[in-house]
Backbone bond lengths (Angstrom), bond angles and torsions (degrees), N, CA, C in turn:
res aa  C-N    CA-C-N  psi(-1)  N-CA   C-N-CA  omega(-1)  CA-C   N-CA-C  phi
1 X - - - 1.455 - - 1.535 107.20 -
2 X 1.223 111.00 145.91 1.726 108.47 179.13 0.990 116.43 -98.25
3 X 1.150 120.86 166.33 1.595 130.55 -178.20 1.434 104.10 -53.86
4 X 1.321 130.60 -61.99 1.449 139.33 171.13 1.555 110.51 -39.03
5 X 1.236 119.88 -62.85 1.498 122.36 162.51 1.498 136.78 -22.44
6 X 1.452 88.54 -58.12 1.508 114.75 170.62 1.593 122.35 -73.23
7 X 1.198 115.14 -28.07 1.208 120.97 -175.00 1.853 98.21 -91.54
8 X 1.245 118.66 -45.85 1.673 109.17 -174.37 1.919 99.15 -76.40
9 X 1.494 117.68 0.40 1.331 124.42 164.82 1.411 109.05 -63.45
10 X 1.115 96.98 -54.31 1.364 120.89 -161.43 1.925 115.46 -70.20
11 X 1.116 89.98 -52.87 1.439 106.79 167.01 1.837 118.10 -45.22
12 X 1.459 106.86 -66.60 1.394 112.74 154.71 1.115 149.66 -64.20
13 X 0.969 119.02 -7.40 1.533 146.10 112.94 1.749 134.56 -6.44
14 X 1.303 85.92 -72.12 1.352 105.28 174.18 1.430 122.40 -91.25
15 X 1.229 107.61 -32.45 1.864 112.75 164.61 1.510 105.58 -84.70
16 X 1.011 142.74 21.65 1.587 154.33 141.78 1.158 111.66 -83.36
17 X 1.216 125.77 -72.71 1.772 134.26 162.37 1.674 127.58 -42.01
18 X 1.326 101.07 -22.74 1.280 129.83 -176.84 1.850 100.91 -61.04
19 X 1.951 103.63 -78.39 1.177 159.77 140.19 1.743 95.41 2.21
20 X 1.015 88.01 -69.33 2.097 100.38 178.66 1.342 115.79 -59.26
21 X 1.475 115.69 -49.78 1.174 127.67 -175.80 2.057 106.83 -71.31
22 X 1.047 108.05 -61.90 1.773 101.66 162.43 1.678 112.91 -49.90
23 X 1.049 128.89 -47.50 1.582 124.70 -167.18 1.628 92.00 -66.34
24 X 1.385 113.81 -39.33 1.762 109.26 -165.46 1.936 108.63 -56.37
25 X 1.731 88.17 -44.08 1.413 103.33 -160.21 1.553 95.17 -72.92
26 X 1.469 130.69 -28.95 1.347 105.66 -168.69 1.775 111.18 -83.30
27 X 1.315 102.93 -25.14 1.790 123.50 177.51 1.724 90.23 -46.18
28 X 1.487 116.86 -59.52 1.878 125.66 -160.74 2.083 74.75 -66.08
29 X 0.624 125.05 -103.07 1.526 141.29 -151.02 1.929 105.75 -34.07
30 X 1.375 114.03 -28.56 1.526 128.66 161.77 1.944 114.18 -65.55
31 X 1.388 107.88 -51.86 1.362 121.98 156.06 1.495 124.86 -36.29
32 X 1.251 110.38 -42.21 1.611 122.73 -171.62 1.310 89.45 -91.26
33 X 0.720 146.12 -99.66 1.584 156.21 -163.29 1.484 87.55 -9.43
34 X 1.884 105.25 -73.20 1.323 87.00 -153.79 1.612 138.08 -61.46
35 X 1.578 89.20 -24.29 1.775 115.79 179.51 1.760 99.76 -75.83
36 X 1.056 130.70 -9.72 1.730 130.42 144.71 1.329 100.16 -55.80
37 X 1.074 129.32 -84.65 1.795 135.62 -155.31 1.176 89.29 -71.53
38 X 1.325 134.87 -31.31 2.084 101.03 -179.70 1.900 99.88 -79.64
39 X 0.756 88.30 -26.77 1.728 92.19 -173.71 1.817 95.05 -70.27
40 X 1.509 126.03 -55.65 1.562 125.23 -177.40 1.736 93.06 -68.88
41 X 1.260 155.60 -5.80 0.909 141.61 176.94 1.762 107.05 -90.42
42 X 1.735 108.33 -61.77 1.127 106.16 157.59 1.593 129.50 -16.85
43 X 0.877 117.85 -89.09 1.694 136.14 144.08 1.688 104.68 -0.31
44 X 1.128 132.01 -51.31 1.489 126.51 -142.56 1.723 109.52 -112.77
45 X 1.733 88.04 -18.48 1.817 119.99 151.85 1.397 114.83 -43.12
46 X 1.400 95.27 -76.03 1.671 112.92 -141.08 1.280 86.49 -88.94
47 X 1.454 134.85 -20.37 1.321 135.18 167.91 1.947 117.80 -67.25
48 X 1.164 94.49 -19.21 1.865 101.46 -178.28 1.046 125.03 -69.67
49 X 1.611 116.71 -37.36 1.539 114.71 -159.77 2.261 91.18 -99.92
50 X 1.585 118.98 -5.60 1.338 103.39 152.07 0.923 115.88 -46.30
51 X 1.582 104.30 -70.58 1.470 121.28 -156.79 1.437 133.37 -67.72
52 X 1.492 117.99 -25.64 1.285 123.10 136.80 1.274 124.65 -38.11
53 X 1.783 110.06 -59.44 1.521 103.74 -172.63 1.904 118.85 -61.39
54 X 1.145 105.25 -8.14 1.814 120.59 -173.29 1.917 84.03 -74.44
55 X 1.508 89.77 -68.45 1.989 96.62 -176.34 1.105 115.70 -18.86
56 X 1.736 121.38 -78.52 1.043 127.53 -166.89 1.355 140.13 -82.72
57 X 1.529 107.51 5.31 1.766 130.47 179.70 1.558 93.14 -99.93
């Protein structure tokens, strides 16, 4: 294998691994977000049928 070989090996390689490592981190950081808003949705649920019942008494 040549030096040239090895090195554009190498290169792609690492901007593949690179590539993995950003896609992983944005998947974890997409995850959070969403389990915020089911959790602030949750929340805005179980909070409704109080706050109605305050309304209409």
């Amino acid at each position: 294998m040549s030096i040239k070989s090895l090195f554009i090996y190498t290169l792609f390689l690492t901007i593949g691994l690179g590539s993995l490592a950003h896609a992983e981190s944005q998947l974890i950081e997409q995850r959070l977000q969403e389990s915020a808003q089911t959790e602030e949705l949750a929340n805005r649920i179980s909070y409704a049928p109080g706050h109605w019942g305050r309304l209409t008494v």
